[in-house]
C-alpha positions as CSV (number, residue, x, y, z in Angstrom):
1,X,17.1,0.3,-0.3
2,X,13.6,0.6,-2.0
3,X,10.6,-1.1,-1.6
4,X,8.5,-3.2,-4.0
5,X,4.9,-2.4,-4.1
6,X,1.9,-4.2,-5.3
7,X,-1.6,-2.8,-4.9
8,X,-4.5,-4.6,-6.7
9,X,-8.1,-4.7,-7.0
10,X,-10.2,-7.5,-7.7
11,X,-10.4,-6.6,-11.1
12,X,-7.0,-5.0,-12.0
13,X,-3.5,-4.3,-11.0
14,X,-3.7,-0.3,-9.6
15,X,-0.2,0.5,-9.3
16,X,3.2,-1.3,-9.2
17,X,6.4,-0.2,-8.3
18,X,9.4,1.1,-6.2
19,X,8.7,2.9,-3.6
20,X,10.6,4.9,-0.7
21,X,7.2,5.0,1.7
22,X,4.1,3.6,2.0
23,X,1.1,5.2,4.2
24,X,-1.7,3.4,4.2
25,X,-5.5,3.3,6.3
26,X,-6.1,0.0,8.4
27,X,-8.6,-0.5,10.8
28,X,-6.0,-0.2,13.7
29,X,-5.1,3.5,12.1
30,X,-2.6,5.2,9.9
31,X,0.5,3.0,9.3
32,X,3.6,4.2,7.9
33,X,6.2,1.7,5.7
34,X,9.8,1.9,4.9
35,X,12.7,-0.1,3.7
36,X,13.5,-2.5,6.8
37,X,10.2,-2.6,8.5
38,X,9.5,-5.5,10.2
39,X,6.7,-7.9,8.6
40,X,2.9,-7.4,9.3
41,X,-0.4,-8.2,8.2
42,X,-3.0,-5.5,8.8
43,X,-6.8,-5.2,7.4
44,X,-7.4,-2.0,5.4
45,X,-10.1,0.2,6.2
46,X,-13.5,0.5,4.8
47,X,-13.2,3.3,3.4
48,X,-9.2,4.8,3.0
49,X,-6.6,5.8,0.6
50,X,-3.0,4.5,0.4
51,X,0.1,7.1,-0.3
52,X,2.7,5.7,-2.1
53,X,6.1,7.8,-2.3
54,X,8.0,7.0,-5.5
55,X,11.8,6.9,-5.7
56,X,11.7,10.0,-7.8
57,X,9.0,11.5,-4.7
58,X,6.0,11.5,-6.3
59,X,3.4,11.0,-4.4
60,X,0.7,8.1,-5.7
61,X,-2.8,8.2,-4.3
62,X,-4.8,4.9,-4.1
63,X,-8.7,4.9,-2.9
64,X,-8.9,1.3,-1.7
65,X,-11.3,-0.8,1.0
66,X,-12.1,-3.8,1.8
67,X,-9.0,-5.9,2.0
68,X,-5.3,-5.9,3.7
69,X,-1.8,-4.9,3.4
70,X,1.0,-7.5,3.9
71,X,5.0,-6.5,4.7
72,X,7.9,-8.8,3.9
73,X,11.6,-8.0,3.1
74,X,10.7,-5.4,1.6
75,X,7.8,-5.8,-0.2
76,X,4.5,-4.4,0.3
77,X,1.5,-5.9,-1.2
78,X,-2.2,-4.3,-1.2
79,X,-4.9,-6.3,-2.3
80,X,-8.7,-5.0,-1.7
81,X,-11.6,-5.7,-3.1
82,X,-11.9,-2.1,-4.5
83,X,-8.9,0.0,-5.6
84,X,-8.3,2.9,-8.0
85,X,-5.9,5.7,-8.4
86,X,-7.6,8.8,-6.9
């Protein structure tokens, strides 16, 4: 089972899709997501990047700060105040 990501900025959408993991900075540390993880709310980090695995395996890369990450059946959503594609 995949996961649905959602990262946006204040501005744009950055990158939506499935996924088959999610790493992302928060201030707590490095947290990992895959299909089935249990939900959570976590701030991101001033200053951090979020890895987004593809289904295919391709690797995305995401500078973002200032915002959080939220985990629900399967769906992640990133919203920060800035976010780009690195």
């Amino acid at each position: 089972m995949a996961l649905t990501v959602s990262i946006v900025s204040a501005a744009e959408e950055v990158w939506t899709g499935e996924a088959k993991q999610v790493i992302a900075r928060t201030t707590e540390g490095e947290i990992g997501i895959l299909s089935g993880h249990e939900p959570v709310l976590a701030v991101l980090a001033e200053e951090g990047q979020v890895r987004v695995t593809d289904a295919s395996g391709t690797v995305h890369t995401v500078d973002a700060a200032d915002g959080f990450l939220s985990v629900d059946h399967d769906r992640v959503e990133i919203v920060a105040r800035n976010a780009k594609l690195a």
